[in-house]
Residue frames as a rotation matrix with the C-alpha (Angstrom) as fourth column:
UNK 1
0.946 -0.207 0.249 87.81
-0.310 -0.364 0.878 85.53
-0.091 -0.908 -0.408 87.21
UNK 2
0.241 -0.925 -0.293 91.71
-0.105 0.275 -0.956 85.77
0.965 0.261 -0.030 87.38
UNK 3
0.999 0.044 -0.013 93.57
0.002 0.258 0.966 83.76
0.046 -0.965 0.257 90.35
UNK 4
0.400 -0.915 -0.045 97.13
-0.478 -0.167 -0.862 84.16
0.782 0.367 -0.505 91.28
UNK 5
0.961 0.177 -0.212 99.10
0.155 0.286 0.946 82.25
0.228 -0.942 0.247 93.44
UNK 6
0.215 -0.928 0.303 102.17
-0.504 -0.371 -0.780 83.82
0.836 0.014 -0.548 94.76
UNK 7
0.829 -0.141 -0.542 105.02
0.487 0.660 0.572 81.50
0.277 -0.737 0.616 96.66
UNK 8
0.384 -0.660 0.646 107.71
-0.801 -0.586 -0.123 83.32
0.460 -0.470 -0.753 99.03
UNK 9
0.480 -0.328 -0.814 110.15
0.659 0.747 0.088 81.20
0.579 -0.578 0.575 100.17
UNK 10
0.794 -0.299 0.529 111.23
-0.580 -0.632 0.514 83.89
0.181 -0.715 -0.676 103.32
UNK 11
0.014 -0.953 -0.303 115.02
0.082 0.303 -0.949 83.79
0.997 -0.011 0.083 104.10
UNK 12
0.335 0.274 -0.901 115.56
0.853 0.319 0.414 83.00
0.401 -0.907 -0.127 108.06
UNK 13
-0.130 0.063 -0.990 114.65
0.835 -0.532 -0.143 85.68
-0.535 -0.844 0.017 110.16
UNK 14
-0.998 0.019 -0.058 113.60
-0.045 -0.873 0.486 88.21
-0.041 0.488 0.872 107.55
UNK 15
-0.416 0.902 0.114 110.09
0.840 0.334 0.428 87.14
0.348 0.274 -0.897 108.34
UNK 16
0.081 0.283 -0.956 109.32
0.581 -0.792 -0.186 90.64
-0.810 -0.540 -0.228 110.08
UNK 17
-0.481 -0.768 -0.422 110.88
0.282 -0.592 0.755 92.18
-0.830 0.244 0.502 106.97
UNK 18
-0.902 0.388 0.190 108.67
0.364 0.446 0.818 90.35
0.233 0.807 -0.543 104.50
UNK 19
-0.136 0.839 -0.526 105.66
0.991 0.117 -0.070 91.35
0.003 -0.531 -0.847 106.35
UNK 20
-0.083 0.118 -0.990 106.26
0.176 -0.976 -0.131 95.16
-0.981 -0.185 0.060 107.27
UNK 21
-0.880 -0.381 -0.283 107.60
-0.207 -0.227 0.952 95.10
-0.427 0.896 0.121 103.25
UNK 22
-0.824 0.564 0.058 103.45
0.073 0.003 0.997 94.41
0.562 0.826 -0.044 102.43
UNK 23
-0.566 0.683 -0.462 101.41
0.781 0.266 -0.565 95.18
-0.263 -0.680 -0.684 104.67
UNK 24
-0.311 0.541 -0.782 100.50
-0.381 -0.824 -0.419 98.57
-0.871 0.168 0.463 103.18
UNK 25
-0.951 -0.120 -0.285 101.13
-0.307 0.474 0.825 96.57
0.036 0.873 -0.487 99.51
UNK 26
-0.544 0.838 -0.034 97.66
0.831 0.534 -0.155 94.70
-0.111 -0.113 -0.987 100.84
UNK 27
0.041 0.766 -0.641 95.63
0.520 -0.564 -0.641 97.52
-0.853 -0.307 -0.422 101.98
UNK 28
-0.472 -0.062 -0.879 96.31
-0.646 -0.654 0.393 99.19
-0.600 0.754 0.269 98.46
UNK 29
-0.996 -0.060 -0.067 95.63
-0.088 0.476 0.875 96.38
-0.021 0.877 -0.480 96.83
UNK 30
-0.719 0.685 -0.119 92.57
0.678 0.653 -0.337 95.79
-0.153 -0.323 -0.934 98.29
UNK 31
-0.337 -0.051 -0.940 91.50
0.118 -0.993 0.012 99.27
-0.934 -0.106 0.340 97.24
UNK 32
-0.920 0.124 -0.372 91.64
-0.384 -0.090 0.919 98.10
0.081 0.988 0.130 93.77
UNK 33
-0.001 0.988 0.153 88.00
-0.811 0.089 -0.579 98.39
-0.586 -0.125 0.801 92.21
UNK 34
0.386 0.588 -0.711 88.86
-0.856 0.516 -0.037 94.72
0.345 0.623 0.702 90.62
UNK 35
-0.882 -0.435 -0.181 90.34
-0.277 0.788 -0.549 92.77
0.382 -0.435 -0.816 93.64
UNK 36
0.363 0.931 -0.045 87.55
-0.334 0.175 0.926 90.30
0.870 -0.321 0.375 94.75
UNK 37
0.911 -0.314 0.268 89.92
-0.104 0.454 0.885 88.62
-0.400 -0.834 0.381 97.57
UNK 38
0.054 -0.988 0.145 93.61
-0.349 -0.154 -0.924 88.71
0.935 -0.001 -0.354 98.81
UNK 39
0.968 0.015 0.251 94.50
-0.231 0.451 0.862 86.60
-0.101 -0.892 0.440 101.50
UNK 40
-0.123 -0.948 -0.293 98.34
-0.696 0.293 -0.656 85.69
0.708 0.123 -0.695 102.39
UNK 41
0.892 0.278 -0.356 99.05
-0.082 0.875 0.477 82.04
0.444 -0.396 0.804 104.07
UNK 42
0.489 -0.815 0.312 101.72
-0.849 -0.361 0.386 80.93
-0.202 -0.454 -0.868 106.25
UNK 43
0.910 -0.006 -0.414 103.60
0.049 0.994 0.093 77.96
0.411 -0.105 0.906 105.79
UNK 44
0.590 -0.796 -0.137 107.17
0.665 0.382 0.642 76.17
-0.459 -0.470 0.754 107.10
UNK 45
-0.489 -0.747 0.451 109.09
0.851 -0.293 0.436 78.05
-0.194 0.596 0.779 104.23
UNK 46
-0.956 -0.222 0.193 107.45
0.294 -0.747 0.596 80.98
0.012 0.627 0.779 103.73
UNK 47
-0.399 0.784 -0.475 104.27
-0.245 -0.591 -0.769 82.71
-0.884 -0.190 0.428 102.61
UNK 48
-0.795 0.229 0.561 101.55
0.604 0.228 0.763 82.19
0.047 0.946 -0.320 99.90
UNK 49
-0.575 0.724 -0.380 99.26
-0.363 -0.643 -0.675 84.96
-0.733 -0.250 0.632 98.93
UNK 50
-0.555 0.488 0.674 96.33
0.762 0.624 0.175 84.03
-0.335 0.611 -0.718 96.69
UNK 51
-0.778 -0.419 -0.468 94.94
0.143 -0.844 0.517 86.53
-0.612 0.335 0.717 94.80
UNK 52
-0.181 0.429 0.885 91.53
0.826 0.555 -0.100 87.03
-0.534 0.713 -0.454 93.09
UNK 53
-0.912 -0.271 -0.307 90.63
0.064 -0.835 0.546 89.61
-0.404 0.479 0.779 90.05
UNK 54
0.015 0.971 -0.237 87.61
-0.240 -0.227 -0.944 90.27
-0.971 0.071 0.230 88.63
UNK 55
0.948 0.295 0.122 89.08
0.034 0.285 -0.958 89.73
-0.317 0.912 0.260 85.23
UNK 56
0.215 -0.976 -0.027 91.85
0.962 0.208 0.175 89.61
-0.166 -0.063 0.984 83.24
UNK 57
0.229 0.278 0.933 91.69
0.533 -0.838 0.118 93.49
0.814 0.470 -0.340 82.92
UNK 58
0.799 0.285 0.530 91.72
-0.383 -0.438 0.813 94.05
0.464 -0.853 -0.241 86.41
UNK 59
0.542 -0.836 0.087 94.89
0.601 0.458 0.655 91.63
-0.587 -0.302 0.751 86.87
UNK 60
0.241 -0.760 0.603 96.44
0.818 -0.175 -0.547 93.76
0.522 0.625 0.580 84.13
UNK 61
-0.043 -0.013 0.999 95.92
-0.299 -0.954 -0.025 96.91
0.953 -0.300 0.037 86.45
UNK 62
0.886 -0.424 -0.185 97.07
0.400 0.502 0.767 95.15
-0.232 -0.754 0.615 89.65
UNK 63
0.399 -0.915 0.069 100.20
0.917 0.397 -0.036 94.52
0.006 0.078 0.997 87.41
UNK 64
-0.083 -0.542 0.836 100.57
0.408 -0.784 -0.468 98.17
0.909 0.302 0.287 86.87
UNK 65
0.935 0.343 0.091 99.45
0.171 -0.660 0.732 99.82
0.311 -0.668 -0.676 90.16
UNK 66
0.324 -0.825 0.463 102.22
-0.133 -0.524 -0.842 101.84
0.937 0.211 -0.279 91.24
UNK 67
0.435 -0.276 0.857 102.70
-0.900 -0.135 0.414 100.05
0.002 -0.951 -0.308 94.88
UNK 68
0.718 -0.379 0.584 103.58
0.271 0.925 0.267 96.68
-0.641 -0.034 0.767 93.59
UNK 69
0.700 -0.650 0.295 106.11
0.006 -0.408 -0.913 98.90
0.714 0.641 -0.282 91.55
UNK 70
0.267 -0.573 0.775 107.62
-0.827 -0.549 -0.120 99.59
0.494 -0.609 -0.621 94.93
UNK 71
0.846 0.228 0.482 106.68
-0.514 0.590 0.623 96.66
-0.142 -0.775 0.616 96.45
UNK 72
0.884 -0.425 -0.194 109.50
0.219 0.744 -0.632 94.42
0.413 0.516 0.750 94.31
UNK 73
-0.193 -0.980 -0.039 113.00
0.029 0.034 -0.999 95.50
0.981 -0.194 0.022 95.77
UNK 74
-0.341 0.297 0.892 111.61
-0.939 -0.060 -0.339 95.51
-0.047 -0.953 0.299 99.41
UNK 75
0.627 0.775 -0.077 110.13
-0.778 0.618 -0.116 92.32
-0.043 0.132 0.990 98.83
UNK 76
0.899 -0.354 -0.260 113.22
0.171 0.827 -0.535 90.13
0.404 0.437 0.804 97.28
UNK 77
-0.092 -0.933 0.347 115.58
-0.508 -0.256 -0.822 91.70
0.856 -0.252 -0.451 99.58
UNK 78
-0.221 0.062 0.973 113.41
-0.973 0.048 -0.224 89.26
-0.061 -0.997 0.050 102.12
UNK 79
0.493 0.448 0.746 113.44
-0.683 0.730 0.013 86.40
-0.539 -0.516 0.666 100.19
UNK 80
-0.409 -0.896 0.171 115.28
-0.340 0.324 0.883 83.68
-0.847 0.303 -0.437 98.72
UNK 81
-0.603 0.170 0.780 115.09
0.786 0.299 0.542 82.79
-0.141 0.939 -0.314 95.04
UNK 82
-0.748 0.656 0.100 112.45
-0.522 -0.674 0.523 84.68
0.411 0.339 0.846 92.68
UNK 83
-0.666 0.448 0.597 109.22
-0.346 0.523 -0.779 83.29
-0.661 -0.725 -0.193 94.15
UNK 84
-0.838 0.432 0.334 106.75
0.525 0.806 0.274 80.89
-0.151 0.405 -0.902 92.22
UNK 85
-0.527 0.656 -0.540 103.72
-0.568 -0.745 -0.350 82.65
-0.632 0.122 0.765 90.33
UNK 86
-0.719 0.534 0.445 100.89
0.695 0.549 0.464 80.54
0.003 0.643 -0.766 88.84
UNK 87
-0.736 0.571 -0.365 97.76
-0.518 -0.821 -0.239 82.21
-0.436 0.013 0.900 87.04
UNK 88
-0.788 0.549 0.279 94.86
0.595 0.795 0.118 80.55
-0.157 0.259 -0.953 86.67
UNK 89
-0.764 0.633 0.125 91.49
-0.490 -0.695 0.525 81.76
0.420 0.340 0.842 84.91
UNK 90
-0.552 0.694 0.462 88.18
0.114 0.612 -0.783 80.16
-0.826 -0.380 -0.417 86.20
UNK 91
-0.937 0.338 -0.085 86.42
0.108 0.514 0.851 77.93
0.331 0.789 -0.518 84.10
UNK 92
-0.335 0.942 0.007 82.52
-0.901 -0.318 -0.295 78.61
-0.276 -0.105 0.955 83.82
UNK 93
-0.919 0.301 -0.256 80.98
0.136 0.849 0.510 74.79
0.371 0.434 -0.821 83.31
């Protein structure tokens, strides 16, 4: 299983922007036949979305789907800096 965590640090008052700018982004993703779970968090600075895949196959076709193509200039035009991406595989013990 592939996890992603994605930090947004949301410039003030573009939090409406950030939001409208994925809300469809979700509902595609979720669509995909190898998301297992997508959840986005709030916090003081921003958003974190967490992200699972079924595999790393299924993260590679995430990376390509053709709404998170769109999603990227609508996205960074609502936040500051590039935003913080960690990928993590789960470990089977």
């Amino acid at each position: 299983m592939s996890t992603i965590l994605a930090r947004f640090k949301v410039k003030p008052g573009a939090d409406a922007d950030f939001e409208a700018a994925t809300r469809d982004v979700f509902t595609a993703v979720r669509k995909e036949p190898g998301c297992v779970a997508l959840h986005a968090l709030r916090d003081a600075d921003g958003f974190v979305f967490v992200e699972r895949y079924r595999d790393a196959d299924a993260l590679a076709a995430h990376r390509a789907n053709e709404a998170m193509k769109t999603l990227g200039p609508r996205l960074m035009a609502a936040v500051d800096g590039r935003p913080a991406i960690e990928t993590y595989e789960e470990v089977d013990w």
